[in-house]
C-alpha positions in Angstrom: 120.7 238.6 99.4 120.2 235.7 101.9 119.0 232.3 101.7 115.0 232.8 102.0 115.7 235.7 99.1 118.0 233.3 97.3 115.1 230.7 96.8 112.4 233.1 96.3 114.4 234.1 93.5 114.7 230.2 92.4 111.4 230.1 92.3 111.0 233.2 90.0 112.9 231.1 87.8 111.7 228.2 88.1 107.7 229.8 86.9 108.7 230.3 83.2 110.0 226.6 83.3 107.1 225.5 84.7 104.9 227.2 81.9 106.8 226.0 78.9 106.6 222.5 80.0 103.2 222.8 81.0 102.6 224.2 77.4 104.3 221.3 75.5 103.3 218.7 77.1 105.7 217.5 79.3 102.7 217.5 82.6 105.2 215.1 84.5 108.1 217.7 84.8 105.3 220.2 84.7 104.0 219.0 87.8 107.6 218.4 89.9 108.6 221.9 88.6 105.5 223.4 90.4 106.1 220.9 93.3 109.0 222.0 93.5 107.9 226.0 93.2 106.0 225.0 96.1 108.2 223.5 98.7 110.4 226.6 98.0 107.6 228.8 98.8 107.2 227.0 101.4 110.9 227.0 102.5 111.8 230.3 102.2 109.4 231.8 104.5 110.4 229.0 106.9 113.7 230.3 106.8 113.2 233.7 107.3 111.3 233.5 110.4 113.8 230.8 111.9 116.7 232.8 110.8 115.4 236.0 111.2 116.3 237.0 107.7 113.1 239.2 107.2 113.9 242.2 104.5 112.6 244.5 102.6 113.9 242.8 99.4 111.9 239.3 100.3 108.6 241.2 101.3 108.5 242.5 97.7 110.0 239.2 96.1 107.6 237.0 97.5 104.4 238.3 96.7 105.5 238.8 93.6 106.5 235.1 92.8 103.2 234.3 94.1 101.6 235.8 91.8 103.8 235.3 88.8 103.3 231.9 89.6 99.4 232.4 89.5 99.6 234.3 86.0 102.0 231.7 84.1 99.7 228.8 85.6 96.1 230.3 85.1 97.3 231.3 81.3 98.6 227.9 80.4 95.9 226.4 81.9 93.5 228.3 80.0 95.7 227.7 76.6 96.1 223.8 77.2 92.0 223.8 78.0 92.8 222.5 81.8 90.3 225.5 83.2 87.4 227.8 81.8 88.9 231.3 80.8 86.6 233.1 83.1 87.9 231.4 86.1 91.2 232.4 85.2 90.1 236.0 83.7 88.7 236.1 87.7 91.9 235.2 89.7 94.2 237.5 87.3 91.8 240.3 87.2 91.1 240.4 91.4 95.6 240.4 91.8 95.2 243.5 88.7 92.7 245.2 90.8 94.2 244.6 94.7 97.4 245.2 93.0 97.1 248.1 91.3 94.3 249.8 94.4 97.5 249.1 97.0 99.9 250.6 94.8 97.8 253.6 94.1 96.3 253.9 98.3 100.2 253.4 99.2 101.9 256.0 96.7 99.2 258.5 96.8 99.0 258.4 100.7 102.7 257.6 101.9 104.6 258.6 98.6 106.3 255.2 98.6 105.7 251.9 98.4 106.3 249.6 101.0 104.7 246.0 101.0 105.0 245.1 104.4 102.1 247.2 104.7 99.2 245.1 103.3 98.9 241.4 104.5 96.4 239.2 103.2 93.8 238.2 104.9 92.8 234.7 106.3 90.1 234.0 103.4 92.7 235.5 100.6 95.1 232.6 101.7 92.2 230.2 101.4 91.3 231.8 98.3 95.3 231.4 97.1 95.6 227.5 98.7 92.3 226.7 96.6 93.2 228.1 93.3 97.1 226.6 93.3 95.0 223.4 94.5 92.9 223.8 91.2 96.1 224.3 89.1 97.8 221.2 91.0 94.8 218.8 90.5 94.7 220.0 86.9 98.4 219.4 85.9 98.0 215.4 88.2 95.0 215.0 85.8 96.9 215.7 82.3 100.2 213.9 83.7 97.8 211.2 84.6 95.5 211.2 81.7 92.9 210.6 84.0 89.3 210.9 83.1 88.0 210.3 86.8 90.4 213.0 87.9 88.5 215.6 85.4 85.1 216.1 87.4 87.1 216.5 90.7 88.4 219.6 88.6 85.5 220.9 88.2 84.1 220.8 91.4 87.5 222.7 92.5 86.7 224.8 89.6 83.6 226.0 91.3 84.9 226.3 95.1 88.0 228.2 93.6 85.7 230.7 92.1 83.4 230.6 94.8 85.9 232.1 97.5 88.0 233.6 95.2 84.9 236.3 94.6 84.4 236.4 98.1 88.3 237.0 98.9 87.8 240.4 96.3 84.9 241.5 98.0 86.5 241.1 101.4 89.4 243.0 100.0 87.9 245.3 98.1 85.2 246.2 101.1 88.3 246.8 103.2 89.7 248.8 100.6 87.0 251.6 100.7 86.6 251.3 104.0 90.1 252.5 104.5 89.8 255.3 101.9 87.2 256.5 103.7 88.5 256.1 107.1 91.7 258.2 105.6 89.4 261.0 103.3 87.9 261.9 106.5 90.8 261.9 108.8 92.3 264.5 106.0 89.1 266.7 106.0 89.1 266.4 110.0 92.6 267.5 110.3 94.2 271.5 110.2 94.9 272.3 107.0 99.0 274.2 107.1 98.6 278.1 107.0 
């Protein structure tokens, strides 16, 4: 356990407290609590690079407070009527399907897992950036109780869904292209006496 690891795991934390205040109404703290689950996110992958305190341990932590973070948000959006269901139904169900197609490619090819093997690309970070940005814009309209804020919503509504779906068909593209790539490589090579 270092530093970097030591906030990542604040900010696990931190996601469940985030969602309950979200849920009851408290958007102010709602909104520093997921400030605040950003600057750590932020943070902790500062750190590690500066002070070279990669692991294994943070490779599989932070991915996965990324998208906890994504699931609580996205669900108490939904439930509190801050975005449609299907837009949420879209950004859980694509981090179901990578998910579960990396864990299945990784164990059924290597025997293990090891997440320092898949990366996202450039327009799945855009994808991420834009749908935190809709949940962000979404929680300063309720703590705002802003009406002008609401169409601005929308319109990141739309863009979030827009590269979202492109984001899973860039991924999942790549996906077959790489079971193909590997299927054939295993047909092509000598089978053990």
């Amino acid at each position: 356990m270092n530093l970097p690891n030591a906030l990542t795991l604040a900010r696990i934390l931190l996601v469940p407290v985030f969602g309950w205040l979200w849920l009851t109404g408290r958007h102010g703290p709602a909104l520093w609590a997921f400030v605040i689950g950003g600057l750590t996110d932020v943070l902790d992958g500062l750190l590690a690079r500066a002070l070279d305190q990669r692991t294994r341990l943070g490779a599989l932590l932070d991915p996965a407070a990324d998208k906890l973070t994504l699931l609580v948000a996205f669900l108490v959006a939904v439930s509190v009527g801050a975005v449609p269901w299907w837009l949420a139904a879209l950004v859980i169900g694509r981090d179901i399907v990578l998910s579960s197609a990396a864990a299945v490619y990784t164990l059924v090819r290597h025997r293990r897992w090891d997440p320092s093997e898949w990366h996202p690309t450039r327009i799945g970070k855009y994808a991420t950036f834009f749908q935190l940005a809709t949940i962000a814009l979404a929680l300063v309209a309720r703590a705002a109780d802003s009406d002008l804020l609401r169409p601005w919503v929308g319109g990141l509504v739309l863009v979030t869904t827009a590269i979202t779906t492109v984001a899973l068909l860039q991924y999942l593209a790549a996906g077959v292209r790489l079971f193909r790539r590997t299927d054939g490589a295993e047909r092509a090579s000598p089978q053990p006496a």
